[in-house]
C-alpha positions in Angstrom: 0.0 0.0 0.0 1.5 3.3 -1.2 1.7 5.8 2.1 1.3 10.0 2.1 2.1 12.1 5.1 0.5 15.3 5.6 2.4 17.9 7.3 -0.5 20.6 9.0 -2.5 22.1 11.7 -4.7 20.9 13.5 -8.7 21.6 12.8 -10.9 20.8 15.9 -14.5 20.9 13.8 -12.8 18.4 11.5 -13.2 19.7 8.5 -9.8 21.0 7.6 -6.3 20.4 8.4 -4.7 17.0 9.0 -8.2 15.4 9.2 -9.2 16.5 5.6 -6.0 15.2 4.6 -6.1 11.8 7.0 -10.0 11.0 5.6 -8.9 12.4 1.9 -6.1 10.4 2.0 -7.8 7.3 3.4 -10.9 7.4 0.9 -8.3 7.7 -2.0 -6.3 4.4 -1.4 -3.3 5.6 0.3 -2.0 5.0 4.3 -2.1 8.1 5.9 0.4 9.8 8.4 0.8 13.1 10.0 2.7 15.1 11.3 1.4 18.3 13.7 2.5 21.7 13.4 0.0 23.6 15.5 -3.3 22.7 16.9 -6.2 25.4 16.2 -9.8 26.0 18.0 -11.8 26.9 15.2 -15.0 25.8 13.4 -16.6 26.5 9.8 -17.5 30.3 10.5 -14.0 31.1 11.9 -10.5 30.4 14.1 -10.1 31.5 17.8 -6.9 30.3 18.6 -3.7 28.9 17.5 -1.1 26.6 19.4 1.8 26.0 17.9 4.5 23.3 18.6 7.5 23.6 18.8 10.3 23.2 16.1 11.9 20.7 17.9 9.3 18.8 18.4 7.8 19.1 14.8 11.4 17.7 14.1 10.8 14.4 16.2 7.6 13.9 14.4 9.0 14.1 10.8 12.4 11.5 11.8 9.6 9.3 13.4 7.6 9.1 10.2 10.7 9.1 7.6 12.7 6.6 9.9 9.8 4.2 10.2 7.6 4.1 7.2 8.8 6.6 4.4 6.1 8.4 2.5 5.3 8.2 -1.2 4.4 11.2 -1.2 4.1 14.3 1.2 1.5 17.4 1.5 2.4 20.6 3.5 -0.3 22.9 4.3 -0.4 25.4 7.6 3.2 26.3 8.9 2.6 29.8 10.6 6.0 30.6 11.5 9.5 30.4 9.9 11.2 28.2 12.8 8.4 25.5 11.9 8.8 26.2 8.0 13.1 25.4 8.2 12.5 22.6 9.8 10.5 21.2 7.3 12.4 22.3 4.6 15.6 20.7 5.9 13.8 17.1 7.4 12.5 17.2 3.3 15.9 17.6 2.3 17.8 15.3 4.6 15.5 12.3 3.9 15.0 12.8 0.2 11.2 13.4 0.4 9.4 12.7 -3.1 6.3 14.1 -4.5 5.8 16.9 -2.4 2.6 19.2 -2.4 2.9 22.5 -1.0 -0.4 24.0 -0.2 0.7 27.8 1.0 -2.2 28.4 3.3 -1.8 32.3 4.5 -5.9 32.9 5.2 -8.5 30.8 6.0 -12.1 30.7 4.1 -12.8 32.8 6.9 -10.4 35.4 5.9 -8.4 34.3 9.6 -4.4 34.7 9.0 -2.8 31.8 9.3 0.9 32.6 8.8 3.2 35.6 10.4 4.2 38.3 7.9 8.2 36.9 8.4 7.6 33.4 7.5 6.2 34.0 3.7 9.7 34.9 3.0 11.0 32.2 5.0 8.2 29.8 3.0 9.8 31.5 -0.6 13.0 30.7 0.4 12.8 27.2 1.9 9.8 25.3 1.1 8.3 26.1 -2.4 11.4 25.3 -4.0 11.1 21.8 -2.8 8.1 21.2 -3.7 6.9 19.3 -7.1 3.8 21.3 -7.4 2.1 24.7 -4.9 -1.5 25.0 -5.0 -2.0 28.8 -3.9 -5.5 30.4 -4.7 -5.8 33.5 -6.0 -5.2 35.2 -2.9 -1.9 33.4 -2.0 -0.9 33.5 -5.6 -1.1 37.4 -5.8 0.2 37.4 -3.1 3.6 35.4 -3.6 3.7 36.6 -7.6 3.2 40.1 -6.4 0.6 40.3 -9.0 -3.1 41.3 -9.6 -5.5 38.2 -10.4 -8.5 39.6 -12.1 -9.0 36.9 -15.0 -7.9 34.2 -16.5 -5.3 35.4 -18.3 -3.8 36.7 -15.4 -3.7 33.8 -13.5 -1.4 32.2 -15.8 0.6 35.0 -15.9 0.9 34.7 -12.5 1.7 30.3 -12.5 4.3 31.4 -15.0 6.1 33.7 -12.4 5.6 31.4 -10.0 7.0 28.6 -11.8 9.7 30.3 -12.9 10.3 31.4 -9.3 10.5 28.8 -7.5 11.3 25.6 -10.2 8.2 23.8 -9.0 4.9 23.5 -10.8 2.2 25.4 -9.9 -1.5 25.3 -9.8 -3.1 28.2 -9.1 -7.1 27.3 -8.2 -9.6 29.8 -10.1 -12.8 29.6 -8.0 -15.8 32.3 -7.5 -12.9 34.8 -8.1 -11.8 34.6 -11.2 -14.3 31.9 -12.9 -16.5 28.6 -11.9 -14.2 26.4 -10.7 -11.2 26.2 -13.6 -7.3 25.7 -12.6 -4.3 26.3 -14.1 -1.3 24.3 -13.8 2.1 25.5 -15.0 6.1 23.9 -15.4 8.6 25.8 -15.5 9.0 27.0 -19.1 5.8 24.9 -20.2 2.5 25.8 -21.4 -0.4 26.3 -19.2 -2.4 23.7 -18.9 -6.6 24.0 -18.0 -8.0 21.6 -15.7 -12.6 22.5 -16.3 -14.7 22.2 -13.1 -18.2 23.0 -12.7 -19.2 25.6 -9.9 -21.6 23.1 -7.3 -23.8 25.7 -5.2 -22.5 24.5 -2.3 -22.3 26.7 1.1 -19.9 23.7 2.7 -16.8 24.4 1.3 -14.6 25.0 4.5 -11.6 22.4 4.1 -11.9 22.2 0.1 -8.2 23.3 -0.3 -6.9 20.7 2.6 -8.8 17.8 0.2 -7.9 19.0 -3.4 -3.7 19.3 -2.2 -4.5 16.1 -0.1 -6.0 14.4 -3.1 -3.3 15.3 -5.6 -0.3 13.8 -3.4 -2.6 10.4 -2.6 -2.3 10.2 -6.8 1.1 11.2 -7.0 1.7 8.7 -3.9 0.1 5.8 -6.2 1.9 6.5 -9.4 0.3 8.9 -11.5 1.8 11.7 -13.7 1.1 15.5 -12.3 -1.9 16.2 -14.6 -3.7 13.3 -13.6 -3.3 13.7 -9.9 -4.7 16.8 -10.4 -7.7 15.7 -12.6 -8.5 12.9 -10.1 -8.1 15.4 -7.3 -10.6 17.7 -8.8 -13.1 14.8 -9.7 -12.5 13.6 -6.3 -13.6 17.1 -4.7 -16.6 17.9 -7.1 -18.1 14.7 -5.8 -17.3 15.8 -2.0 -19.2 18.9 -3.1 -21.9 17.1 -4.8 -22.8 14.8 -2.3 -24.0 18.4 -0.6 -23.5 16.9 3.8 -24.7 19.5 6.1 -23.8 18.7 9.6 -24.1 22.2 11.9 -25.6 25.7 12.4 -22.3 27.4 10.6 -21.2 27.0 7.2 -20.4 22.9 7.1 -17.7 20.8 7.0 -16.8 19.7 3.4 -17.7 15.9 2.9 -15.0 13.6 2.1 -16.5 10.1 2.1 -17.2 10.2 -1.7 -14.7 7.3 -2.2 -15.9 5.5 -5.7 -14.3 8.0 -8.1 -10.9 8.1 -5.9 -10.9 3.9 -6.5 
C-alpha cells in the first residue's frame, strides 16, 4: 500500500487540516500519516486560537515518520511561523522526500491569517522550492507573484512567475474569483495547462483546499503523472461537493466520504 504524510495544523471541527487530509487520503487508497504543526480552535464560521508546537518537536515527528515508514508522497499545508517552515524544509531535504505538495495556506475561508508576515519569505525561500507542485488560490498567488489576479489570463501570468520562481509547478485554483471552478497548472518553461470544473452551489466548502492538495499527493503517492493527480483530485472534490452533507448551524464541514471515483 502506497503511504502520504501530511504535514499541517490541526482543525478541531474536523473539516480542515490533518483530518481532511487523513480522511482524503484514506478514501483515495493511500496510508495516511501526520505530522502536527500547531493545533487550532476553530469551526466552519471562523479560528479563535492557535497553538503552535515547537520546532523541535515538529522535528521528532517528521524523523519518526521518515525513519519508520517513508512516505510516497508528502503534502504541507499550515506552517505559521518560519522556525516551523526550516525545519521542514531541511527534514524534506535530509530524507530525500518525493512528490511533495505545497499547499501555501496564509488565510482561511474565513479570511483568519494563518501565517506571520516573516515566515512568507522564509516559505519563498525554503519550502516552495522543494516542492513538485504549490496549490496557492488567488489570494496566496497574488500574493507570492506580487501580482493582480482579475482573470484568467492573469492567473497564468501569474503560474508562469511562479513557476519560474521557484522551479516547482504550480496550480493556481480559479474559483468564485476569477471563474466557476477552472485551474491552471504550469512547469517551468511549459505551457499552461486548463483543468474545467463545474461551480456546485455549495455553502460547505470549509476544508476544500486541505482535500484538493490532499487528493493530488494520494495520486502522486500511487503513481500517476502530475496532470492526472490533479484531474483525479478535482473529480475527487466535485463529488465531496456534490454529495452536498450539512452537519451544523455554521457553514459545514466539506464531505469527504465520496470514495468510488478516488478507486
Amino acid at each position: 500500500m502506497k503511504k502520504a504524510l501530511t504535514i499541517a495544523g490541526s482543525d478541531s471541527c474536523g473539516g480542515a487540516g490533518i483530518q481532511a487530509d487523513i480522511k482524503t487520503m484514506t478514501m483515495n487508497g493511500v496510508y495516511a500519516m501526520s505530522a502536527v504543526t500547531a493545533l487550532t480552535a476553530q469551526n466552519t464560521t471562523g479560528v479563535r486560537g492557535i497553538m503552535e508546537v515547537t520546532p523541535e518537536f515538529l522535528g521528532q515527528q517528521l524523523d519518526a515518520v521518515f525513519e519508520d515508514i517513508f512516505p510516497d508522497a508528502v503534502k504541507v499545508g499550515m506552517v505559521s511561523s518560519a522556525g516551523l517552515i526550516e525545519v521542514i524544509a531541511e527534514r524534506l531535504a535530509r530524507y530525500g522526500a518525493k512528490n511533495i505538495v505545497v499547499d501555501p495556506v496564509m488565510v482561511a475561508t474565513s479570511g483568519a491569517r494563518l501565517i506571520a508576515e516573516e515566515a512568507v519569505e522564509t516559505l519563498k525561500k525554503c519550502l516552495l522550492p522543494l516542492a513538485a507542485v504549490i496549490t496557492p488560490n488567488i489570494p496566496e498567488a497574488e500574493l507570492l507573484a506580487d501580482l493582480p489576479i482579475r482573470n484568467e489570463g492573469e492567473m497564468e501570468a501569474a503560474a508562469r512567475v511562479l513557476a519560474g520562481r521557484f522551479g516547482c509547478a504550480v496550480l493556481v485554483k480559479g474559483g468564485h474569483r476569477v471563474n466557476d471552478a477552472n485551474d491552471v497548472l504550469c512547469r517551468p518553461g511549459g505551457d499552461p495547462v486548463w483543468f474545467a470544473g463545474r461551480r456546485i452551489e455549495n455553502p460547505n466548502t470549509h476544508g476544500t483546499g486541505c482535500t484538493l492538495s490532499s487528493a493530488i499527493a494520494s495520486n502522486l503517492a500511487k503513481g500517476c503523472g502530475l496532470e492526472e493527480a490533479v484531474e483525479r483530485a478535482k473529480v475527487y472534490l466535485s463529488g465531496a461537493l456534490a454529495a452536498m452533507l450539512d452537519l451544523g448551524k455554521g457553514s459545514g464541514p466539506l464531505m469527504h466520504n465520496f470514495g468510488e471515483v478516488a478507486r
